[in-house]
C-alpha positions as CSV (number, residue, x, y, z in Angstrom):
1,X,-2.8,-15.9,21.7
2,X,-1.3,-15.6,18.3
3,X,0.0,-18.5,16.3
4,X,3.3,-18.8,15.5
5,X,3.2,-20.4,12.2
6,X,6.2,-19.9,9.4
7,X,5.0,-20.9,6.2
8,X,8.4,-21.3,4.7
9,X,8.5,-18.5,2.2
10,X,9.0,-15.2,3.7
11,X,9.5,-14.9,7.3
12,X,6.4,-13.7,9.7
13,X,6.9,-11.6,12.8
14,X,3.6,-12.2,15.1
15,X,2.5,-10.6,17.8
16,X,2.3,-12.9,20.3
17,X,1.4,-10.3,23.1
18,X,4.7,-10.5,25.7
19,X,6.1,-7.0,25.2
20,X,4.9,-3.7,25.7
21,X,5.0,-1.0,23.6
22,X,7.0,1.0,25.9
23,X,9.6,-1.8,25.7
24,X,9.4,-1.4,21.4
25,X,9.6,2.4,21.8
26,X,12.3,2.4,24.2
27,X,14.7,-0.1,21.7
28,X,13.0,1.8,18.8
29,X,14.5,5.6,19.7
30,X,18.2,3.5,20.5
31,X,17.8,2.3,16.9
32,X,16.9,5.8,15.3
33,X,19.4,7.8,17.3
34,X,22.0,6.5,13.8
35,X,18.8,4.6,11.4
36,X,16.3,7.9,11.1
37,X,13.1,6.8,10.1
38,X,10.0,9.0,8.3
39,X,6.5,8.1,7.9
40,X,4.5,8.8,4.9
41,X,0.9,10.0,5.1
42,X,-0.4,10.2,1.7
43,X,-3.9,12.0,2.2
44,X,-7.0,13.5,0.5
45,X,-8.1,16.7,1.7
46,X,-11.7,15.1,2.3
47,X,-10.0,13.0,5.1
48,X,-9.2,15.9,7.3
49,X,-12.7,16.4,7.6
50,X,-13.5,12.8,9.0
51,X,-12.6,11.5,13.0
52,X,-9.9,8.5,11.9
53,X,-7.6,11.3,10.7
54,X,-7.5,13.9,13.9
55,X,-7.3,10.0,15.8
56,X,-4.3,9.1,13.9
57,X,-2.0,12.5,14.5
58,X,-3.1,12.2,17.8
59,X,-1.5,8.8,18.3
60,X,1.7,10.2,16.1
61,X,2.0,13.2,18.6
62,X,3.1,10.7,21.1
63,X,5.7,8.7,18.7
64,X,9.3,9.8,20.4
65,X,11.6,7.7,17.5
66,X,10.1,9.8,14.3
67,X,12.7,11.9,12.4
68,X,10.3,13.1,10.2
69,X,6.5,12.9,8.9
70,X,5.8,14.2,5.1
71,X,2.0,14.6,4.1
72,X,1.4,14.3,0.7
73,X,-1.7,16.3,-0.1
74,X,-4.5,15.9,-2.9
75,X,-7.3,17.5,-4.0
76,X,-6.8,20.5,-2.3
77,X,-7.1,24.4,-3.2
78,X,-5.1,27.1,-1.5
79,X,-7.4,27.7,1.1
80,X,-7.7,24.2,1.8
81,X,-4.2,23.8,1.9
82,X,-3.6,27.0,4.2
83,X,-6.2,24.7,6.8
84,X,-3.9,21.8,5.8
85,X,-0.6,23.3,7.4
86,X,-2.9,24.5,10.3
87,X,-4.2,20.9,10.9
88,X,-1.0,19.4,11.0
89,X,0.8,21.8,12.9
90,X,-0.6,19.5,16.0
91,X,2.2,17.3,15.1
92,X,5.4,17.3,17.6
93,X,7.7,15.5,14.9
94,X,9.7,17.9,12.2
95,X,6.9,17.5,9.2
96,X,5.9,19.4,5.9
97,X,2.4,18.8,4.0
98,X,3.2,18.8,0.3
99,X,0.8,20.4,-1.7
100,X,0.3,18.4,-5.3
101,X,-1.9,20.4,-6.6
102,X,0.0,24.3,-6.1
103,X,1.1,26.1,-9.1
104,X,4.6,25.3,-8.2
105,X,3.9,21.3,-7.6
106,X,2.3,21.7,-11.5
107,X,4.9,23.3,-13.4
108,X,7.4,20.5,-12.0
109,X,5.1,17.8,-13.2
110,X,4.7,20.3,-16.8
111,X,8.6,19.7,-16.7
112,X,8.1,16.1,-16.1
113,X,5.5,15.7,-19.2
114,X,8.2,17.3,-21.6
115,X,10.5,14.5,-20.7
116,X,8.2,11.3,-20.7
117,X,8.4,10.9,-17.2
118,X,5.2,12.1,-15.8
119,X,2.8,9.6,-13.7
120,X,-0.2,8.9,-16.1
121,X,-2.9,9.2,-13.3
122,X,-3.2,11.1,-10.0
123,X,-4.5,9.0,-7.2
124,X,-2.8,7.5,-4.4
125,X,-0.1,5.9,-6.1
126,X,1.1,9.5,-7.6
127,X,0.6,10.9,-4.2
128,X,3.3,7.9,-2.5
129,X,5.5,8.7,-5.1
130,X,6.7,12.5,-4.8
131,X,6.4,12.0,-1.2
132,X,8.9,9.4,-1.6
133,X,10.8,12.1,-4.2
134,X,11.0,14.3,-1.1
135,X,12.0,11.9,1.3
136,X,14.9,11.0,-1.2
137,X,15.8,14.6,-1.5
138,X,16.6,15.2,1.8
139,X,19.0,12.3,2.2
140,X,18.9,11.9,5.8
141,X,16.7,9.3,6.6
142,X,17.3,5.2,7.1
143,X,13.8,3.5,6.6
144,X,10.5,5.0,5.4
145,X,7.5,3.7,6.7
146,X,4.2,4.5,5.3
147,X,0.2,4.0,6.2
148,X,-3.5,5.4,5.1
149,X,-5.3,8.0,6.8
150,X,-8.6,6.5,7.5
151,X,-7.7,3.7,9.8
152,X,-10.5,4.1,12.0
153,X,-8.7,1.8,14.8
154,X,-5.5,3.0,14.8
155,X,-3.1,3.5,17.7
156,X,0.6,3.9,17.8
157,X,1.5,0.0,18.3
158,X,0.7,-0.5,14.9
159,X,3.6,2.1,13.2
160,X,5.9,0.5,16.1
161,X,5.8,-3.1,14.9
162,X,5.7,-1.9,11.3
163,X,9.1,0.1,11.3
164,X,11.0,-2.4,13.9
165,X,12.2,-5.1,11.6
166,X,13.8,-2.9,9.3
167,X,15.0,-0.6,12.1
168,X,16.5,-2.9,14.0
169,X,20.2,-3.3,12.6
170,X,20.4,-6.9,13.6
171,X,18.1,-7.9,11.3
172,X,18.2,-8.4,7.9
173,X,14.6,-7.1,6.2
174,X,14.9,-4.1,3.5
175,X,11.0,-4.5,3.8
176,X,8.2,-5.5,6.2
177,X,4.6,-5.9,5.2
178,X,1.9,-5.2,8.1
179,X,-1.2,-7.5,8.5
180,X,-4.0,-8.1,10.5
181,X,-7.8,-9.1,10.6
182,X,-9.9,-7.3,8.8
183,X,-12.9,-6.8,11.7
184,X,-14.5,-4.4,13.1
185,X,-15.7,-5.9,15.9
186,X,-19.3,-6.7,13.8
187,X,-18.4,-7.8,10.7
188,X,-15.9,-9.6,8.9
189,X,-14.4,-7.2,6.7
190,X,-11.8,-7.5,3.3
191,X,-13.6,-8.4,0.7
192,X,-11.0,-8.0,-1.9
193,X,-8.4,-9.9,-0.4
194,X,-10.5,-12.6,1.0
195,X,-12.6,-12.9,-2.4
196,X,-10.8,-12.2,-5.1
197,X,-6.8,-12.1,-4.6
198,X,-7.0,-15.2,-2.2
199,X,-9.1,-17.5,-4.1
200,X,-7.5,-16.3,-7.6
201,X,-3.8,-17.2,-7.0
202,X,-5.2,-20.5,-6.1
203,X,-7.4,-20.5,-9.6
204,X,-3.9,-19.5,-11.2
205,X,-1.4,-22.0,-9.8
206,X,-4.6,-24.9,-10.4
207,X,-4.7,-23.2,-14.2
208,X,-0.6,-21.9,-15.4
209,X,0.8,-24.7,-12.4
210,X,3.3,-23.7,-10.2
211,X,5.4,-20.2,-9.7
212,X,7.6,-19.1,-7.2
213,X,5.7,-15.9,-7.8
214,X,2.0,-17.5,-7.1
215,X,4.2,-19.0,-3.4
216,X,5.1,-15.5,-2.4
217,X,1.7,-13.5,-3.0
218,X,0.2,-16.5,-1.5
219,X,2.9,-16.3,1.8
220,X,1.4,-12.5,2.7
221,X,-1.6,-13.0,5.1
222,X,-3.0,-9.9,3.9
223,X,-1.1,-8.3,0.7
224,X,-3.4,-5.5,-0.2
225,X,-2.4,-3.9,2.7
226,X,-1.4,-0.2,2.6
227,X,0.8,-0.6,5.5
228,X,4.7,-1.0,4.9
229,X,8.2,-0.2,6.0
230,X,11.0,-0.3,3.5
231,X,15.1,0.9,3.6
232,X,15.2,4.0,1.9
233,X,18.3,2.6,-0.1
234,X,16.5,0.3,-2.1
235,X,13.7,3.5,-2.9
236,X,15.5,5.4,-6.5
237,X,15.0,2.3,-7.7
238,X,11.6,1.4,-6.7
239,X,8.6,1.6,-9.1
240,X,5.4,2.5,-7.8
241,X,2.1,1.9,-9.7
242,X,-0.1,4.7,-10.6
243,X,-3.2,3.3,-10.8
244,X,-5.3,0.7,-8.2
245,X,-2.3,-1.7,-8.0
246,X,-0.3,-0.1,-5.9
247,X,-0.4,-2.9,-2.8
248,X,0.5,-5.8,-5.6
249,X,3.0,-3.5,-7.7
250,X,5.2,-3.0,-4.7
251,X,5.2,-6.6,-3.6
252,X,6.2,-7.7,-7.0
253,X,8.8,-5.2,-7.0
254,X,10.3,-6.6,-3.7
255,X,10.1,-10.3,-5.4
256,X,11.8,-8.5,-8.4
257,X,14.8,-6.3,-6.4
258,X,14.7,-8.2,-2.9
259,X,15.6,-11.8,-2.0
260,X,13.0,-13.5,-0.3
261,X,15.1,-13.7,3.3
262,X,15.1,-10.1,2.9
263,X,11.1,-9.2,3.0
264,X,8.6,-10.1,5.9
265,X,5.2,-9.6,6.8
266,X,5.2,-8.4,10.6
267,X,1.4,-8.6,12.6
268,X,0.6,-4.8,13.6
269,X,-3.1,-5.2,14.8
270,X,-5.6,-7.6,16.6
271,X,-8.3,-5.2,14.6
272,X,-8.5,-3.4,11.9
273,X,-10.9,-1.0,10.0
274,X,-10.8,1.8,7.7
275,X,-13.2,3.7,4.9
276,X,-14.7,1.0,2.8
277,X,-14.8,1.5,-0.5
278,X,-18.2,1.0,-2.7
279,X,-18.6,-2.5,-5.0
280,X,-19.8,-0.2,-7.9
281,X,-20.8,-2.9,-10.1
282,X,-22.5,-0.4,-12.5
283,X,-19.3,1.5,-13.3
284,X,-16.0,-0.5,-13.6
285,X,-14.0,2.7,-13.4
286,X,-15.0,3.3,-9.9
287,X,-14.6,2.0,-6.0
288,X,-13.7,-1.9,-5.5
289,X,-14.8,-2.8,-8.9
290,X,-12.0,-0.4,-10.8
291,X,-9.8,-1.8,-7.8
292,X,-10.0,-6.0,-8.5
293,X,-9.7,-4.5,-12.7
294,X,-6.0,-3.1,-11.4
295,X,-5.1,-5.6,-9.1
296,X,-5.9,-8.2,-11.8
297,X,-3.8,-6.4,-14.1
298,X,-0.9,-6.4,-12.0
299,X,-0.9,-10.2,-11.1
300,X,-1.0,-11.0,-15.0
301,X,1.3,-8.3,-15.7
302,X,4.1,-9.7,-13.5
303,X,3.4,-13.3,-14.0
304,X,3.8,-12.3,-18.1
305,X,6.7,-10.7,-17.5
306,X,8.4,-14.1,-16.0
307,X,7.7,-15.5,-18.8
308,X,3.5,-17.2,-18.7
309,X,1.8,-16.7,-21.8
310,X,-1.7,-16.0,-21.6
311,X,-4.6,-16.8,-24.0
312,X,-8.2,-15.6,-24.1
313,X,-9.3,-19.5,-23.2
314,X,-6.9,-19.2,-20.8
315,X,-8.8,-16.7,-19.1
316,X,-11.7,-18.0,-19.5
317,X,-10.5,-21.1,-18.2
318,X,-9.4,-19.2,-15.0
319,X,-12.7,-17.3,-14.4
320,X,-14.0,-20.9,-14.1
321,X,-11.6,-21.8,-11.5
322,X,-11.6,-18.4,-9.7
323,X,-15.6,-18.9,-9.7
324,X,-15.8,-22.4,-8.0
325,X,-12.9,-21.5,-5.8
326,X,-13.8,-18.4,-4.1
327,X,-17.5,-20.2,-3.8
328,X,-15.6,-22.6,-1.8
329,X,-13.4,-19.9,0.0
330,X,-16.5,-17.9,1.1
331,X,-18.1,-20.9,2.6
332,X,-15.1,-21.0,4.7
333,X,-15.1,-17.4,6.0
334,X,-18.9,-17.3,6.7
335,X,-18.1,-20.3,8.5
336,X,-15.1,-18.9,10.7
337,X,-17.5,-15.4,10.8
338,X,-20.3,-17.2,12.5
339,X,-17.8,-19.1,14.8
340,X,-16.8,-15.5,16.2
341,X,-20.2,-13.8,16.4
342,X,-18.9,-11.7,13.0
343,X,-21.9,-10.8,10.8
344,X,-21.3,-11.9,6.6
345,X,-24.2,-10.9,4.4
346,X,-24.0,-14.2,2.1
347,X,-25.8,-12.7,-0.6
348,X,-23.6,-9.5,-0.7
349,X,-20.5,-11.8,-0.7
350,X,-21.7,-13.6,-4.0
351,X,-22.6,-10.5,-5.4
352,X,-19.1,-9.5,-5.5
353,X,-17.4,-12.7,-6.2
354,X,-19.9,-12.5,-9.7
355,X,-18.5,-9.1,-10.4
356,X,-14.9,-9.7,-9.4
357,X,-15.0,-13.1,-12.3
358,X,-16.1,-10.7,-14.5
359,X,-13.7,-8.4,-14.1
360,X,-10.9,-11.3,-14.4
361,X,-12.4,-11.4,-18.1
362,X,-12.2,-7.5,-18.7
363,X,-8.8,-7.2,-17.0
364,X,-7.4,-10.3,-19.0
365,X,-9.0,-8.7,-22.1
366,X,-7.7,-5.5,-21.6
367,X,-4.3,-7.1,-20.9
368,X,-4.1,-9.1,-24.2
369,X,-5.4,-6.0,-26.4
370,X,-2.2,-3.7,-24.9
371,X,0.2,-6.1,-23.2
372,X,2.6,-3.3,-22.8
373,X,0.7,-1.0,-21.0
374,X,2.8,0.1,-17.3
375,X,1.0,2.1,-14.7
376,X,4.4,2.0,-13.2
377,X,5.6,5.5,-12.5
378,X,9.5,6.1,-13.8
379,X,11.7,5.4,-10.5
380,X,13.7,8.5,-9.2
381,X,16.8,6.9,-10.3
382,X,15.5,7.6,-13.9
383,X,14.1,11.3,-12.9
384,X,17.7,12.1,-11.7
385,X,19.3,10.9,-14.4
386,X,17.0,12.7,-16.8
387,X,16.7,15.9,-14.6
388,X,19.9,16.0,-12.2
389,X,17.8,19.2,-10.7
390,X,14.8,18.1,-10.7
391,X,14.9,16.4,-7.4
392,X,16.2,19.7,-5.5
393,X,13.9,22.0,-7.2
394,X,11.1,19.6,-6.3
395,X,12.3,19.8,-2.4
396,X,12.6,23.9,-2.8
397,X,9.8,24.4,-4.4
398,X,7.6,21.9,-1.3
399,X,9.7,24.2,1.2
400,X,8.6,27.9,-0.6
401,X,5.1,26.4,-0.7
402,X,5.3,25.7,3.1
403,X,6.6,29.1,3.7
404,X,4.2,31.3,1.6
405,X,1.1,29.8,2.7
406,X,1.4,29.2,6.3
């Protein structure tokens, strides 16, 4: 049984295994009948070629409260994309599969470039993004909800408890946050969140002292999760991150837009797994050691821009904290692993705590020498204002590539 803890900060909706998912679906469509809700998929072409994906639509075939699904598609070629639309036709819901990569999808982002409002980076964050841009175009939906497409244990419970908070009219969340254990049934899983965000807003609050900011990162059980719902009023005005900080960015953007009584984290899964990502301590630009770089960023970033003013001792100071802290942390987790029959590779866990304090240095570094540097993309609030077309021709041009290469 699930505890039912509130921490006092933002509210958290457990699971606490008394109602069916039939019962959610069945208030869930009565909700969507006036509040239309559309699901994100960002994807990579690769991932059509793996079993979590062809798992995942199946589940979705089966959702009856969808309005609409839109698949935002990278790294794709026209052939690809033609076995793209042929993939996803399985689908029951009303869905398109947006191409980022056609000819069309490039001049926009050429027009985009002319007027300083291009995303620097293509990645995931880019790929949220215009699908969002769509979503906004077609001004019929309530809430968009949004998750990966390599969750290996994925079923449709998960998208049901995600979307119901802000579905449900009676309630007052503009955004829910989805958690859940990272396990895989063998081993204890997360090794970002559990050794470097967890134990590194600790090292900050010991190191800067208290911020409201430090309390609300530290409320979300797991907050580099890529599972979230949010009202699609608050979207125009929404910056999204381009680079690895795309979990952090958008959780500092609620603290920045949202009050707190108005965000929640909502428990979605007893289990969780998905591709993992490689620790790629030779090359910082890659896998989870480019990822702790970004999220690093972000943190300092946001914490700046309320007004702390960092120092090179400072983070040198920190990495010293962060060090003896997540030391401490990992002890914790092996322990609580080895209580559950979960397998931790102790070695392995150090290994990446020594990279991620190293990369608290290069990310603080990095910060200092450019303190104005945003991956944030320009919201579509700015685009429209910009480009009062763009946001049309960007939905005509998705449709046209839809229709020419099915």
């Amino acid at each position: 049984m699930a505890d039912f803890h509130q921490n006092g900060n933002i509210t958290t909706l457990h699971n606490l295994r008394t109602r069916s998912l039939e019962d959610l679906q069945y208030e869930l469509e009565g909700y969507s009948a006036k509040r239309k809700i559309t699901l994100i998929l960002p994807s990579l072409y690769s991932e059509l070629e793996g079993a979590a994906l062809a798992h995942i639509l199946d589940e979705l075939s089966a959702v009856p409260y969808l309005h609409r699904i839109i698949i935002g598609l990278d790294q794709a070629n026209e052939s690809q994309f033609r076995h793209a639309q042929s993939y996803f036709s399985r689908l029951t819901q009303n869905h398109i599969v947006i191409w980022n990569d056609s000819p069309r999808m490039k001049a926009l982002g050429a027009r985009l470039e002319e007027l300083g409002l291009a995303p620097k980076e293509a990645g995931k964050g880019k790929n949220v993004w215009t699908c969002i841009g769509y979503l906004i175009a077609c001004e019929d939906s309530s809430v968009m909800a949004i998750h990966d497409c390599d969750i290996t244990t994925y079923d449709r419970h998960m998208l049901a408890r995600l979307v119901y908070p802000v579905v449900n009219p009676n309630f007052p969340y503009q955004m829910a946050k989805g958690y859940y254990p990272r396990i895989d049934g063998q081993k204890l899983n997360g090794r970002v969140t559990r050794l470097l965000v967890s134990p590194l807003l600790i090292a900050l609050k010991k190191v800067i002292g208290d911020r409201d900011y430090l309390d609300y990162l530290r409320s979300f059980r797991y907050p580099l999760s890529g599972e979230f719902a949010l009202r699609v009023p608050i979207l125009p005005d929404l910056r999204i991150p381009s680079d690895w900080g795309l979990e952090i960015g958008v959780l500092s953007e609620a603290w920045r837009n949202l009050a707190p009584q108005s965000v929640c984290q909502v428990e979605i899964a007893d289990a969780y797994d998905h591709k993992h990502q490689d620790l790629s301590p030779q090359d910082a630009s890659k896998g989870l050691s480019r990822m702790s770089t970004d999220i690093c960023k972000a943190i300092f970033r946001k914490l700046a821009s309320d007004g702390t003013i960092f120092t090179p001792n400072m983070f040198r100071t920190l990495k010293a904290t962060y060090y003896r802290q997540a030391l401490d942390i990992l002890e914790s987790y092996y322990n609580d692993a080895k209580m559950n029959g979960l397998a931790v590779d102790r070695h392995k866990e150090e290994k990446a705590v020594e990279l991620f304090a190293e990369n608290i240095i290069r990310a603080g570094n990095t910060f200092l020498e450019n303190p104005n540097e945003s991956p944030f993309i320009p919201t579509w609030n700015r685009v429209h204002a910009a480009d009062p077309s763009f946001l049309s021709d960007f939905k005509k041009a998705a449709a046209l590539d839809a229709e020419e290469f099915t």
